[in-house]
C-alpha positions as CSV (number, residue, x, y, z in Angstrom):
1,X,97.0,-119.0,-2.0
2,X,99.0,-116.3,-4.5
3,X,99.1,-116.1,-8.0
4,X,102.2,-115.1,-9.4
5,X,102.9,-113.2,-13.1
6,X,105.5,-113.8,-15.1
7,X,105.3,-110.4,-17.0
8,X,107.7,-107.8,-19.0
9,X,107.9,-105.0,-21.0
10,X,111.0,-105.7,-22.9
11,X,109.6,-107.0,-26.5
12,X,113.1,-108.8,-27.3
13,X,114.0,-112.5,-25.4
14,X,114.0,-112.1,-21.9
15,X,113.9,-115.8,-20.9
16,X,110.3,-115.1,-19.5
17,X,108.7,-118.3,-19.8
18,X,111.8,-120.3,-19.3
19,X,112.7,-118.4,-16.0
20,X,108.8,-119.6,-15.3
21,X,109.4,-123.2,-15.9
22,X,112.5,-123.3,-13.8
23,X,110.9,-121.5,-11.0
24,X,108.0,-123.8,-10.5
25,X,109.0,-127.4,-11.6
26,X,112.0,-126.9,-8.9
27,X,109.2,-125.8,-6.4
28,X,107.2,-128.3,-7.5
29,X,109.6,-131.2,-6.6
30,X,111.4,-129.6,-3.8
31,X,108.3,-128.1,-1.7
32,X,105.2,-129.4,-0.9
33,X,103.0,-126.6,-3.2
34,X,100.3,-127.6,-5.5
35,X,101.4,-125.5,-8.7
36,X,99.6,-124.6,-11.4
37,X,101.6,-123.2,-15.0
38,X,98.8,-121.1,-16.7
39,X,100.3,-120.3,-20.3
40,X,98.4,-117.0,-22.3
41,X,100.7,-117.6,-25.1
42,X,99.1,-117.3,-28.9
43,X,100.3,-119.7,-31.6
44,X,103.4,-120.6,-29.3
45,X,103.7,-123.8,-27.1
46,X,107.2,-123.2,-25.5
47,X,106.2,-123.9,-22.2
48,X,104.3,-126.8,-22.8
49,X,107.4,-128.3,-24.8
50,X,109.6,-128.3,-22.0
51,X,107.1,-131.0,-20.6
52,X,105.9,-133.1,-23.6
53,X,106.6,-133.8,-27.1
54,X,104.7,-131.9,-28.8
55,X,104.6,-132.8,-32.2
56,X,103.2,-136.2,-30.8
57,X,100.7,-134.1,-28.8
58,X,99.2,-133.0,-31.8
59,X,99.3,-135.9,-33.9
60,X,96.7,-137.6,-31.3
61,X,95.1,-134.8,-31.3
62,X,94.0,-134.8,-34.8
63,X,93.8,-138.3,-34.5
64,X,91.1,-137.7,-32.4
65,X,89.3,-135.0,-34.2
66,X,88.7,-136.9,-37.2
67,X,86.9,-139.5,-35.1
68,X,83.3,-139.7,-34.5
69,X,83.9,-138.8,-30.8
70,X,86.4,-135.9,-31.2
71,X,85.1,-133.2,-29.3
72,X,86.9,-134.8,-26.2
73,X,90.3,-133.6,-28.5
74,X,88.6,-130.1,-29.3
75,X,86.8,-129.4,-26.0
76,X,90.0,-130.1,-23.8
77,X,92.5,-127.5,-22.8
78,X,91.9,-123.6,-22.3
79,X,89.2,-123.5,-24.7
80,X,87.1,-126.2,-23.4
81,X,87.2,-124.6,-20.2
82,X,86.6,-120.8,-21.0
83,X,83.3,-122.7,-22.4
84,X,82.6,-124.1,-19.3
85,X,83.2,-120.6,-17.1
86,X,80.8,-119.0,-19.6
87,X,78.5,-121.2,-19.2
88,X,78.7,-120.4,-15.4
89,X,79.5,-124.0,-14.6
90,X,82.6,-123.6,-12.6
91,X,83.5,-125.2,-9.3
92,X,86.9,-124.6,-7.4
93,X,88.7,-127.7,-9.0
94,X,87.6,-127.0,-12.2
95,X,90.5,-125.8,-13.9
96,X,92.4,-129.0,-12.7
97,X,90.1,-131.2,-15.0
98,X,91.5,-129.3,-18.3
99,X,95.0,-129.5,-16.8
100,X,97.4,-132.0,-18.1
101,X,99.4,-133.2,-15.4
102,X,103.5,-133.0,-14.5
103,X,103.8,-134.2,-11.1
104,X,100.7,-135.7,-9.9
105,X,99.1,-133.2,-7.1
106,X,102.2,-131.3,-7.4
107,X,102.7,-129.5,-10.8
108,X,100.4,-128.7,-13.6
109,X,100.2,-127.2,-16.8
110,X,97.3,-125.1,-18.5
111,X,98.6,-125.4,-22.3
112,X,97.8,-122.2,-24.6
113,X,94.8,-121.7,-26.5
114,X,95.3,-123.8,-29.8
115,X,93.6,-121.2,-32.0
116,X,95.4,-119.4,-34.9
117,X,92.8,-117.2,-35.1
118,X,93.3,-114.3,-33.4
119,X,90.4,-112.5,-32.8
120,X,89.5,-116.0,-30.8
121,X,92.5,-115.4,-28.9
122,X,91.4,-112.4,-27.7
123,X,88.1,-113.4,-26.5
124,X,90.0,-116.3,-24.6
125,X,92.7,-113.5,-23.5
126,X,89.2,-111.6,-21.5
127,X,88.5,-114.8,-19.2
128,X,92.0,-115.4,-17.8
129,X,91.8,-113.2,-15.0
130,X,88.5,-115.1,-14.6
131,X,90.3,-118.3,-14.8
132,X,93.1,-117.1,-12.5
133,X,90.8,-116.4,-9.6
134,X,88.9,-119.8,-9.6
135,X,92.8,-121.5,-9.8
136,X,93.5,-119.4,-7.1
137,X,91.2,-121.8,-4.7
138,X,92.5,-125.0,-5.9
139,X,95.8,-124.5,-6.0
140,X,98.4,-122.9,-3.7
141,X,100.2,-121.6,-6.3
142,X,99.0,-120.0,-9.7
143,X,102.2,-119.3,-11.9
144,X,101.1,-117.3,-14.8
145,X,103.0,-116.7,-18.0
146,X,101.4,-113.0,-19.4
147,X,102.1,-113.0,-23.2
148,X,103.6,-110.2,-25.0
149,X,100.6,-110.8,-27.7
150,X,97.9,-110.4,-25.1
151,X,95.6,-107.6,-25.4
152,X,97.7,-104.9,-23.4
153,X,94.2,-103.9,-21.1
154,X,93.9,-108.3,-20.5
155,X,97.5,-108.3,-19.5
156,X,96.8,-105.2,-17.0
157,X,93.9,-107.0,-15.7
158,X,95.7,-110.0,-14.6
159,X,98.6,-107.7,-13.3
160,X,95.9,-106.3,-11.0
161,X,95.1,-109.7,-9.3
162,X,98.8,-110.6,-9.1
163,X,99.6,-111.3,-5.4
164,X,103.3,-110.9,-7.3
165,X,104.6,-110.2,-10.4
166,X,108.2,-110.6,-11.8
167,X,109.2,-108.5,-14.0
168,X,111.7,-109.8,-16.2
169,X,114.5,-108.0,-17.7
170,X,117.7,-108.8,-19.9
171,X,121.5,-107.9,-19.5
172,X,120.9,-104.9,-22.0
173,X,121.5,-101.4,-20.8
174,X,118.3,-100.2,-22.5
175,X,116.4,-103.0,-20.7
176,X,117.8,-102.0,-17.3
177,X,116.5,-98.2,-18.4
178,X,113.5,-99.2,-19.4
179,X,112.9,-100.6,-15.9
180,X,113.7,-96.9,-14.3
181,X,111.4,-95.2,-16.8
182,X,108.8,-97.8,-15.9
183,X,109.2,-97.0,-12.6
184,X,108.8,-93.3,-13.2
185,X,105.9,-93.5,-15.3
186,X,103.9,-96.0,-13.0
187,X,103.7,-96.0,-9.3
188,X,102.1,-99.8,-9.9
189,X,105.5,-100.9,-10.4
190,X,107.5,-99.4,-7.0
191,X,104.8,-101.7,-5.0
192,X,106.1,-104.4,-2.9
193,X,104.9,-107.2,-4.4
194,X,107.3,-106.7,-7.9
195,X,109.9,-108.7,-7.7
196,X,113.0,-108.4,-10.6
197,X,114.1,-111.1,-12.4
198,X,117.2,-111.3,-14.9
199,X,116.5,-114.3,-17.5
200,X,118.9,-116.0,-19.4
201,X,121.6,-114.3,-16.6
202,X,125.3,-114.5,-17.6
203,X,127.7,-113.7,-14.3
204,X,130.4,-112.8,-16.4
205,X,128.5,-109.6,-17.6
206,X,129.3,-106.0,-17.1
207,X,125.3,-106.0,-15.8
208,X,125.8,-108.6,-13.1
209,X,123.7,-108.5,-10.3
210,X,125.6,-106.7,-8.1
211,X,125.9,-103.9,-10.5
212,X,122.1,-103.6,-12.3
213,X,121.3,-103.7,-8.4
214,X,123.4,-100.5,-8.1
215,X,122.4,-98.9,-11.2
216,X,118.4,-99.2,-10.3
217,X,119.2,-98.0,-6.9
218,X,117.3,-101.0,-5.6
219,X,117.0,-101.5,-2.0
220,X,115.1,-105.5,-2.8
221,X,117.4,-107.9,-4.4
222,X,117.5,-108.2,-7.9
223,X,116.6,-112.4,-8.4
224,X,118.4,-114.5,-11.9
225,X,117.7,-117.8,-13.9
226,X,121.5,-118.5,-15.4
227,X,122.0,-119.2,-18.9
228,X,122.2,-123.3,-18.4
229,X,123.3,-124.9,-21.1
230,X,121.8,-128.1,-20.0
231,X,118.7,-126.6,-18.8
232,X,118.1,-125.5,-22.1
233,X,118.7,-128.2,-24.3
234,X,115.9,-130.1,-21.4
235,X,113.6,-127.8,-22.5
236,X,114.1,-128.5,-26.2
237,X,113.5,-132.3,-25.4
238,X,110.6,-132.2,-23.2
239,X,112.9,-133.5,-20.7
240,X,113.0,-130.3,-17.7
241,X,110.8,-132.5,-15.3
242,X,113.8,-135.3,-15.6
243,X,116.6,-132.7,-15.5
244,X,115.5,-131.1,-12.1
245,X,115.1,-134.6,-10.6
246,X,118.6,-135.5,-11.5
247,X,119.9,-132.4,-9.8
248,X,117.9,-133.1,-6.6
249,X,121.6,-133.6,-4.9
250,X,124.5,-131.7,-6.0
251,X,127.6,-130.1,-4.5
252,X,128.9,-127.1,-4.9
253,X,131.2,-127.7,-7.9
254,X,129.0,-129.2,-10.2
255,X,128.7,-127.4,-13.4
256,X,125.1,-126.6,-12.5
257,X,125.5,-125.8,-9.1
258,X,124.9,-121.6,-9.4
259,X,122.2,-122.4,-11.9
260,X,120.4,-124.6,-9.4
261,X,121.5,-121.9,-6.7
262,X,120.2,-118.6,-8.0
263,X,116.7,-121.1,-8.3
264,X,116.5,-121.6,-4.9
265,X,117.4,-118.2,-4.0
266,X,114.3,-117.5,-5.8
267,X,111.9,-119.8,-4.3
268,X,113.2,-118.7,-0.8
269,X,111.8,-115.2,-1.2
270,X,109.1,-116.0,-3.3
271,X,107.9,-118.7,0.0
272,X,108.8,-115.5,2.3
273,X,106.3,-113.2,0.0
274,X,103.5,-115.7,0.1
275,X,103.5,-116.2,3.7
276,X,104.0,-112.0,4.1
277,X,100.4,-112.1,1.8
278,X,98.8,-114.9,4.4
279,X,99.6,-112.9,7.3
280,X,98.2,-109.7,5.5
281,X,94.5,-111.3,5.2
């Protein structure tokens, strides 16, 4: 149905791949979506951590690969199935099978390549949009996490297909200039379908929403993921799937409440965007 890029041009922290996980394992459980997280990340596993334990993960893995039938442990994942697309094998659900599973028919995760090498990263980096566009029919949504280590014309490419593309940003003034020279620079990025995202979002900033709202001169609202504390340490622990379920019914003074707010907030427009896209076609 839309694939949606996580994206930005800041090289510092922006919270880009946490803002990500928040986005779509609260859609996930609070909407009936079929999500997919793609992650293009190289020699960095921070989205798959928030899910599972990974220094388990790779233990079995290895486990695995020293036994006569380990090409089941090296096959699987992103590289198994770039393998598969080359080999012009693909079918629409095909991506699913090299998934590992969140929320059964609910949320998935494509983990990042496991290669160190990075010359083999790059050749992985050239079949994402590839990859994107077959997910695209299997799932209804296709969140994509667009590494800052990706070949800059790979990066551009899956841009292009974006349905929508946030475009995250930081609480720094050089950030929020950055996004006005972007804008000037590149008429890709006043389209309708960019969306602004402040990760890591701290309300008691000078550059609250209100204000960085102002200062772009933006006429669409400007979206957040709040600095949670508890959010955060979930991710650490492999434990975000369990901290959104927890939070499924909270009131309004809860210590997470905004946090859980500013979410929703999100998902609202993003579900308004999408069904804009459907009635487009």
């Amino acid at each position: 149905m839309a694939v949606v890029a996580f994206w930005s041009d800041e090289e510092k922290e922006t919270g880009q791949t946490m803002s990500m996980v928040a986005l779509s394992t609260y859609m996930a459980i609070e909407h009936n979506y079929r999500i997919i997280n793609v992650s293009t990340n190289y020699n960095e596993n921070t989205l798959e951590a928030s899910y599972w334990d990974m220094s388990k993960e790779n233990s079995i893995v290895k486990t695995i690969a020293n036994n006569a039938t380990g090409q089941m442990g090296l096959e699987s994942g992103i590289e198994g199935l770039v393998k598969i697309i080359n080999s012009n094998k693909t079918s629409n659900n095909i991506v699913s099978s090299y998934a590992k599973v969140v929320f059964k028919d609910r949320l998935d995760v494509l983990c990042a390549p496991k290669t160190q090498n990075y010359e083999e990263y790059e050749q992985i980096s050239n079949i994402y949009p590839t990859i994107l566009q077959v997910a695209d029919k299997n799932y209804d949504l296709v969140f994509v996490d667009v590494s800052k280590k990706m070949p800059e014309e790979c990066a551009n490419r899956i841009l292009e297909i974006a349905d929508v593309i946030i475009v995250n940003i930081t609480q720094r003034l050089q950030t929020i200039d950055s996004i006005i020279k972007l804008k000037e620079k590149n008429d890709f990025f006043k389209k309708n379908n960019i969306l602004i995202n402040i990760g890591r979002y701290d309300k008691f900033s000078k550059y609250n929403i209100k204000n960085v709202t102002r200062y772009l001169r933006e006429k669409k609202d400007i979206y957040a993921t709040p600095y949670n504390t508890l959010f955060f340490e979930s991710c650490s622990e492999a434990k975000v799937a369990e901290f959104f379920l927890k939070l499924r019914r909270i009131d309004s003074e809860d210590r997470n409440a905004t946090f859980i707010e500013e979410i929703a907030r999100l998902t609202k427009d993003l579900i308004y965007k999408m069904q804009e896209l459907q009635l487009k076609l």
